[in-house]
C-alpha positions as CSV (number, residue, x, y, z in Angstrom):
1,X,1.8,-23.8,35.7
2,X,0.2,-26.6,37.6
3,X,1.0,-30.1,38.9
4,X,-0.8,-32.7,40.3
5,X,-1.1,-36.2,41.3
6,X,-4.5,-38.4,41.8
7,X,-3.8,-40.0,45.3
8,X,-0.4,-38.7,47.1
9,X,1.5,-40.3,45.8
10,X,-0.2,-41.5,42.5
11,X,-0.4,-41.2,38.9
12,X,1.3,-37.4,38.5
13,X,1.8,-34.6,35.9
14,X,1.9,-30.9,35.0
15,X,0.9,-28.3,32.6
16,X,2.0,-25.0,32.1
17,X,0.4,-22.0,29.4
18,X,2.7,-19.5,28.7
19,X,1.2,-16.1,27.6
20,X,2.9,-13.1,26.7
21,X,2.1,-9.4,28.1
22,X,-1.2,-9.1,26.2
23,X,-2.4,-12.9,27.2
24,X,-1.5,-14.4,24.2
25,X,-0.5,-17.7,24.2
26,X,2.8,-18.4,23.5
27,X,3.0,-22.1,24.2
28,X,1.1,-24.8,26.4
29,X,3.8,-27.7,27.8
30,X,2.0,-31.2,30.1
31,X,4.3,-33.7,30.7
32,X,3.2,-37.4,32.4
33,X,5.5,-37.8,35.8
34,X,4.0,-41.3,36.2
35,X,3.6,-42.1,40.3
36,X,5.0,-39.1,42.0
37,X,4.0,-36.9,44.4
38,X,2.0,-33.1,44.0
39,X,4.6,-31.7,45.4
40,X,7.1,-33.1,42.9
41,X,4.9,-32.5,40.2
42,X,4.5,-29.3,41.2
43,X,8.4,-28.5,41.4
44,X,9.1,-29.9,38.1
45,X,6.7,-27.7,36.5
46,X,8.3,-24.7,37.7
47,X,11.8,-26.1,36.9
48,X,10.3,-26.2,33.4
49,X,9.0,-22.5,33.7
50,X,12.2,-21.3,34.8
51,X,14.3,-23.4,32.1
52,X,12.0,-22.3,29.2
53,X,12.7,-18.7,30.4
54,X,16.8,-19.1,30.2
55,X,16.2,-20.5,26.8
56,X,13.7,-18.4,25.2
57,X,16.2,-15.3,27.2
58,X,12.7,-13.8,28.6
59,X,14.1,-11.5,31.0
60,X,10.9,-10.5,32.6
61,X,8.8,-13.2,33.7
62,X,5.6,-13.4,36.0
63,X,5.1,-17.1,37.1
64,X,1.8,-18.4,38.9
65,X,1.5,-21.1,41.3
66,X,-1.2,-22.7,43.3
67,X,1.6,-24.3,45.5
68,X,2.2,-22.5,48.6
69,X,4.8,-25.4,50.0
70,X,6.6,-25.0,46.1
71,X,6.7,-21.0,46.0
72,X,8.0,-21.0,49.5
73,X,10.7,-23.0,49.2
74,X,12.1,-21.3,45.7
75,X,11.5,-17.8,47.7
76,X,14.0,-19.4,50.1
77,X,17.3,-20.9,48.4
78,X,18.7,-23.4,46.1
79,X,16.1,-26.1,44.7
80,X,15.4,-29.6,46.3
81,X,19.0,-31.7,45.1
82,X,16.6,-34.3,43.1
83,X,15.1,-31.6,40.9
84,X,18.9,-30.4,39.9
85,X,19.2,-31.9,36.4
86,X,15.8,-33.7,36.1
């Protein structure tokens, strides 16, 4: 999964490839955030990650991130209020 956003904040969006164990692809997501932040960006994708996995009832999952400030904070509790239901 990746976000990003040309400027800070700017024009925003993410993508996200989902493999399975042997790096198959299983399905690609992007999504245009319009004028956001990277971090933002950034947390929606992985709100996405983790939403697909509920759905699809993947009960082992391996998710990869570029951004530290976005790994750190869902190591260390609930997500960011804003992100609850976006």
């Amino acid at each position: 999964m990746d976000g990003a956003a040309r400027g800070n904040p700017g024009p925003s969006s993410y993508g996200i490839v989902i493999r399975n164990h042997t790096g198959g692809i299983l399905k690609v997501v992007c999504k245009n955030l319009g004028h956001n932040t990277n971090y933002w960006a950034e947390s929606l994708a992985l709100g996405e990650v983790m939403e697909l996995a509920v759905e699809e009832e993947w009960h082992n999952v391996w998710i990869e991130s570029d951004a530290a400030a976005v790994v750190t904070a869902a190591k260390e509790g609930p997500m960011h209020w804003k992100l609850k239901g976006s």
